[in-house]
KERO-654929 format. One line per 2 residues: number of its first residue (from 1); for each residue x, y, z of C-alpha. Coordinates in nm, 2 decimals. Layout:
NUM	X:Y:Z | ...
//
This chain:
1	0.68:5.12:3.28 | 0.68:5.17:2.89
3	0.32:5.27:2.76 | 0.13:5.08:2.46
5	0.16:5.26:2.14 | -0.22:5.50:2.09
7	-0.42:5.30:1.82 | -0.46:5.51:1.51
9	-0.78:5.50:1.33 | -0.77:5.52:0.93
11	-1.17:5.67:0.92 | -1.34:5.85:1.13
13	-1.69:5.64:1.04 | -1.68:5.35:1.30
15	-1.57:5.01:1.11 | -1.87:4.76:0.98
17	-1.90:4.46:1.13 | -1.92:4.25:0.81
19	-1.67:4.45:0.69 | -1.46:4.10:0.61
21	-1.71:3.97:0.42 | -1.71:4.23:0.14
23	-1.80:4.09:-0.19 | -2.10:3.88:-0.01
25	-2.25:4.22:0.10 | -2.21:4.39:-0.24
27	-2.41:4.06:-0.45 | -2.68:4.13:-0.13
29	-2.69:4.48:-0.23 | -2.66:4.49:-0.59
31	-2.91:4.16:-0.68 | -2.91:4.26:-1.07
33	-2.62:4.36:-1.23 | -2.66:4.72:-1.47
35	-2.74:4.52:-1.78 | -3.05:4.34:-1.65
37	-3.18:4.65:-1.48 | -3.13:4.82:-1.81
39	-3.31:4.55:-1.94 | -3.61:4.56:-1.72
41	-3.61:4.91:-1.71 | -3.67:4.91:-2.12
43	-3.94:4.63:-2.07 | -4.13:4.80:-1.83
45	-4.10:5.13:-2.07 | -4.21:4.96:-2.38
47	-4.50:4.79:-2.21 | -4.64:5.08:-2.06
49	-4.72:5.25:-2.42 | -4.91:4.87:-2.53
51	-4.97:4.56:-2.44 | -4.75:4.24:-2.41
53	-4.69:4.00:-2.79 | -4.85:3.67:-2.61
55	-5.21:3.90:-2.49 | -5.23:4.04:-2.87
57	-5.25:3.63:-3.00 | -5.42:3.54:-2.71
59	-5.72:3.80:-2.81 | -5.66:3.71:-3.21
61	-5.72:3.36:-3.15 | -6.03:3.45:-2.92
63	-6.13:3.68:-3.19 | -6.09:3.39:-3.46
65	-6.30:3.17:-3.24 | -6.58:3.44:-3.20
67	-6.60:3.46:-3.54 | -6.64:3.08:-3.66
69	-6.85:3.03:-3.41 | -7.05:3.29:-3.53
71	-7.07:3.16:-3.87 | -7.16:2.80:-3.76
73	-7.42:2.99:-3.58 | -7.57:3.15:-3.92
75	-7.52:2.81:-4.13 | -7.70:2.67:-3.91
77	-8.02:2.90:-3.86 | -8.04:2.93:-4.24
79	-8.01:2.55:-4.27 | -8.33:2.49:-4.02
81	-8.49:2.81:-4.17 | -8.48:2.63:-4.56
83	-8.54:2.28:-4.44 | -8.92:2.30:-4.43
85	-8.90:2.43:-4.78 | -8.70:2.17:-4.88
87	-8.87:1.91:-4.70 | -9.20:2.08:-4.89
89	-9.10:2.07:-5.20 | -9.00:1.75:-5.19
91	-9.34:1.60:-5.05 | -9.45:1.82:-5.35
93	-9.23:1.64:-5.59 | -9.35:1.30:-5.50
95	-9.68:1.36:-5.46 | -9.65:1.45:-5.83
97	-9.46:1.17:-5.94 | -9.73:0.92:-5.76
99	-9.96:1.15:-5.97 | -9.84:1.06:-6.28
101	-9.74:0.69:-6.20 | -10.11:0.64:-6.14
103	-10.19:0.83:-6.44 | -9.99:0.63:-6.66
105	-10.11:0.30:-6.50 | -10.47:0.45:-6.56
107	-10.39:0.49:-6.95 | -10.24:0.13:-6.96
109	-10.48:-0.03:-6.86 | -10.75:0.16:-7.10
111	-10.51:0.10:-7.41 | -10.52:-0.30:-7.27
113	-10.91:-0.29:-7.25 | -10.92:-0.10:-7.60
115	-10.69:-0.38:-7.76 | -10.92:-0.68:-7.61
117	-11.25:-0.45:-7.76 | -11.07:-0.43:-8.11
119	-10.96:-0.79:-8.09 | -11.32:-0.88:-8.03
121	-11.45:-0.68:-8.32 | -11.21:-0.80:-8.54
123	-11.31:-1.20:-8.47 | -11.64:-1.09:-8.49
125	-11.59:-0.91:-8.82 | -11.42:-1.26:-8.97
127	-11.69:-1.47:-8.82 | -11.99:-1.27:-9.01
129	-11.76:-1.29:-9.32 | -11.68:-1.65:-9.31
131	-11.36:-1.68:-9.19 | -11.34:-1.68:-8.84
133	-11.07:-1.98:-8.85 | -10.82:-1.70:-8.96
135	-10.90:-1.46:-8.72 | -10.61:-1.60:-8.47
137	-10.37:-1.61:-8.78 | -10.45:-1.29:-8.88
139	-10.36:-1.13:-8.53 | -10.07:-1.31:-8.54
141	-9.90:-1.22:-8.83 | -10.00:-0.86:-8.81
143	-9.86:-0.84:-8.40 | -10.22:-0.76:-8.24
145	-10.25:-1.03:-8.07 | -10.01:-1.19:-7.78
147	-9.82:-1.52:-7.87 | -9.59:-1.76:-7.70
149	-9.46:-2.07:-7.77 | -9.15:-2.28:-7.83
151	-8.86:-2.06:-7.97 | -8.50:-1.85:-7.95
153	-8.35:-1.64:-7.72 | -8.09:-1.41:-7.84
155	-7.89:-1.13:-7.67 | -7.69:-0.93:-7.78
157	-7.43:-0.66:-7.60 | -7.22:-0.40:-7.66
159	-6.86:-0.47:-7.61 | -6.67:-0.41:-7.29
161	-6.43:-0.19:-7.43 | -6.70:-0.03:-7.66
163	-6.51:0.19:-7.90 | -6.24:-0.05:-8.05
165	-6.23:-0.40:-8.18 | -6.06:-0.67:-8.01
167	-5.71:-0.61:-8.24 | -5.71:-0.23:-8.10
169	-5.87:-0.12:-8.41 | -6.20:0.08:-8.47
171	-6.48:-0.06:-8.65 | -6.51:0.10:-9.03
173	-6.81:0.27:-9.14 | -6.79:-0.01:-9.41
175	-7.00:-0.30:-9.34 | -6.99:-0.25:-8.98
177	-7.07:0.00:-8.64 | -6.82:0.29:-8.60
179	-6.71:0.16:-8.22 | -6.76:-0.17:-8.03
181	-7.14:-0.03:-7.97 | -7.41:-0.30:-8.12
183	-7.60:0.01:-8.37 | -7.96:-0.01:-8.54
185	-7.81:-0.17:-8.86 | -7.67:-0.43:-8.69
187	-8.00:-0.49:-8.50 | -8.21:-0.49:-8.83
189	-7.99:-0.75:-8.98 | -8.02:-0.97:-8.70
191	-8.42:-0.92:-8.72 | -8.42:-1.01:-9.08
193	-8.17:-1.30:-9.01 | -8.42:-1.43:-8.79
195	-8.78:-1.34:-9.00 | -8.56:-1.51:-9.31
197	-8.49:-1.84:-9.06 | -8.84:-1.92:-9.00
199	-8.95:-1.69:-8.72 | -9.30:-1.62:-8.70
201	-9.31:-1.37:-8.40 | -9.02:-1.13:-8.30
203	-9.00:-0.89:-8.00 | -8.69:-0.64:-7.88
205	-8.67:-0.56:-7.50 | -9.00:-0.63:-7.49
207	-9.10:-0.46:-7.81 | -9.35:-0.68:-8.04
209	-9.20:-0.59:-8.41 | -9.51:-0.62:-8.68
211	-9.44:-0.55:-9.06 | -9.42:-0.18:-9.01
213	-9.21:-0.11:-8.74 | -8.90:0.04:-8.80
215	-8.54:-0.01:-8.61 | -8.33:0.35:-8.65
217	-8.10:0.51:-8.41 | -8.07:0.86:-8.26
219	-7.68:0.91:-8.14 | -7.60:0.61:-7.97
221	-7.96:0.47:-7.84 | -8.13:0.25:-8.09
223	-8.48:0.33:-8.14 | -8.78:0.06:-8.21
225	-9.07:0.24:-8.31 | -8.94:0.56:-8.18
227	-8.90:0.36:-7.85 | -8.54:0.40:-7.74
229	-8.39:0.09:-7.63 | -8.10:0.03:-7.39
231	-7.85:-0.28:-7.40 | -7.83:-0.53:-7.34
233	-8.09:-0.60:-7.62 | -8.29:-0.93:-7.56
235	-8.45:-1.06:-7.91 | -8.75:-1.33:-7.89
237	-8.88:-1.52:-8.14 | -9.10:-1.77:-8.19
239	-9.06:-2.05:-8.40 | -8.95:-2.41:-8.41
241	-8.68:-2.35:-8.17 | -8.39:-2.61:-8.27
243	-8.44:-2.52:-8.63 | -8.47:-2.20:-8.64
245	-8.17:-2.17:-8.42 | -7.93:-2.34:-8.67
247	-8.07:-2.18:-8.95 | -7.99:-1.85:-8.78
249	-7.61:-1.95:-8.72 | -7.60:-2.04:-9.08
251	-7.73:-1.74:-9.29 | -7.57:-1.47:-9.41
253	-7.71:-1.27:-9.10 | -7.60:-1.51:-8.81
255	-7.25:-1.51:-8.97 | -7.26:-1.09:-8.96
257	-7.35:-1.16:-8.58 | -7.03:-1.39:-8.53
259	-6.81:-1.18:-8.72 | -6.89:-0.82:-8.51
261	-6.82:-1.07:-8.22 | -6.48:-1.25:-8.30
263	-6.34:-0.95:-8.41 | -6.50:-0.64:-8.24
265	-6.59:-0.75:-7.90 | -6.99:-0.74:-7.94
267	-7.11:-1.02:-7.68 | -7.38:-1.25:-7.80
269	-7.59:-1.55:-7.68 | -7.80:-1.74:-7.81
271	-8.02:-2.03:-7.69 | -8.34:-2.24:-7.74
273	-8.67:-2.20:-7.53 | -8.95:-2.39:-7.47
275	-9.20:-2.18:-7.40 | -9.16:-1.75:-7.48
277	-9.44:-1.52:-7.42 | -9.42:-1.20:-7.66
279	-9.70:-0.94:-7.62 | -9.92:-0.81:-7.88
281	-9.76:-0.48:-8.04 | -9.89:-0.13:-7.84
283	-10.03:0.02:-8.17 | -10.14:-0.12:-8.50
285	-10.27:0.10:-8.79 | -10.32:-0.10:-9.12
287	-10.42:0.09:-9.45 | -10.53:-0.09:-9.75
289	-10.54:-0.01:-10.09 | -10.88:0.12:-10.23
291	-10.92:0.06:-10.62 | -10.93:0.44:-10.84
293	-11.21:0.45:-11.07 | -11.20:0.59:-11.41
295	-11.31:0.92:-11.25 | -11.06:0.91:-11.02
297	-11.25:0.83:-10.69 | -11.23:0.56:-10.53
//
C-alpha cells in the first residue's frame, strides 16, 4: 500500500491561529500609525518644559478679574470714606445759604421800615410847612412812594435768533443794537417814549425809575441803577392807559420800537391795564442847590 507523502513544514515556530486574518491583527497591534505617535510623543515633550496655551488664558483672565475686582473694591472704600465729607460740607453749604437768605430778608425788611419812617417825616415836614396836600405828589414824582393805578404794560424780548435781523443781516451800530439783543439804548428810548406820552410812573422788572436813575449796559446785561436786568424786560407805567398807549405807538420812540421789531426780530407787546402796582424806588438821595454868598459860602 502506497504511503502519504511526509508534510513539510515552512517554519519551525508553530503556525498562529489567526494567522488568516493578518491585516486585522496588525490595526489591533499597531492602534496609531508613526505619525500620530510622533505627534504625541512631541506634545508630551513640549508640555513637560510648560504648561498647556488654554491654562496660560484661563489664569490671565482670572488674573484680569482679580484685578478689577480689586479696583471696584478701592473705588468703592474711598467713595464711602469721602461721603461724609461731602455730605458735611454740603450741610455746611446750606446752612450758610439759609444764613444769608435770612440775613438778607432781615435787611429788607429794615430798609422797608426805614422808607415808611422817612415817608412819615417827610408828610410831617409838609404839614408844619403848609403844604401837606403835596406831600403824596411829591413822593410820587420823586419814586418814594408806591403807586398803582390804571396804565400800560409793555414787554419787550430779545429776538429768537438774537444776533441777526430777520433779512439775515446784523443790526448796524448806526441807529440801532449790534445783534438781535434788545441793548440799554434801546431801553432808554422806550422809557423816554413813554415819560414823553404822558406817563407818570415807570418801573423795569420791577425796578421803580425816578429822575436820576440811569439805564447803561455792561456786555450784554442791561443795568438799571447798577441793577442788572435779564429779558424778557417788563415796562409798567402808569397813566391814562388808552391814551397813553396810542400816544406811545405814535411817537418817534414807539415807531423806533416797531422798526427793531419788523426788521430785526426784537419781540414786543404791548397792552392796557387796569390796575398796576409799581413800588416805591429802593433808594432816593435828592440834593438841592444852596445859594453862594458874596463870600463864597453858602
Amino acid at each position: 500500500m502506497p504511503q502519504p507523502p511526509p508534510v513539510r513544514s515552512t517554519s519551525s515556530r508553530p503556525a498562529r491561529p489567526d494567522a488568516s486574518m493578518s491585516l486585522l491583527t496588525n490595526v489591533m497591534d499597531h492602534s496609531l500609525d508613526d505619525g500620530y505617535a510622533e505627534a504625541a510623543a512631541r506634545k508630551q515633550a513640549d508640555g513637560s518644559g510648560g504648561m498647556p496655551k488654554t491654562l496660560r488664558a484661563k489664569l490671565g483672565l482670572a488674573a484680569g478679574l482679580v484685578l478689577a475686582a480689586l479696583v471696584v473694591t478701592v473705588g468703592a472704600a474711598q467713595a464711602r470714606v469721602a461721603a461724609p465729607v461731602v455730605a458735611k460740607e454740603r450741610e455746611e453749604l446750606v446752612d450758610r445759604i439759609e444764613g444769608e437768605t435770612s440775613a438778607a430778608d432781615k435787611l429788607e425788611k429794615s430798609v422797608d421800615e426805614l422808607r415808611d419812617d422817612v415817608n412819615a417825616r417827610r408828610r410831617e415836614a409838609l404839614e408844619k410847612s403848609g403844604e401837606g396836600d403835596r406831600s403824596d405828589l411829591v413822593g410820587l414824582l420823586a419814586g418814594a412812594a408806591e403807586v398803582h393805578g390804571p396804565g400800560v404794560k409793555l414787554v419787550v424780548d430779545d429776538a429768537k435768533d438774537a444776533g441777526a435781523g430777520a433779512d439775515g443781516k446784523t443790526r448796524g451800530t448806526s441807529g440801532f443794537s449790534d445783534t438781535g439783543r434788545v441793548r440799554d439804548r434801546d431801553m432808554q428810548r422806550v422809557v423816554n417814549g413813554l415819560w414823553e406820552s404822558g406817563a407818570e410812573a415807570v418801573s423795569i422788572n420791577g425796578q421803580r425809575l425816578t429822575a436820576l436813575s440811569a439805564i447803561r449796559a455792561a456786555g450784554d446785561a442791561i443795568l438799571v441803577d447798577n441793577r442788572p436786568l435779564v429779558p424778557p424786560y417788563t415796562v409798567l407805567a402808569v397813566g391814562d392807559g388808552e391814551r397813553l398807549s396810542a400816544a406811545f405807538q405814535d411817537s418817534a420812540d414807539g415807531l423806533y420800537l416797531h422798526a427793531l421789531q419788523e426788521s430785526y426780530g426784537i419781540r414786543t407787546a404791548l397792552s392796557v391795564a387796569d390796575d398796576l402796582k409799581l413800588p416805591a424806588a429802593p433808594s432816593l438821595i435828592v440834593r438841592t442847590a444852596q445859594p453862594i454868598t458874596e463870600k463864597g459860602t453858602s
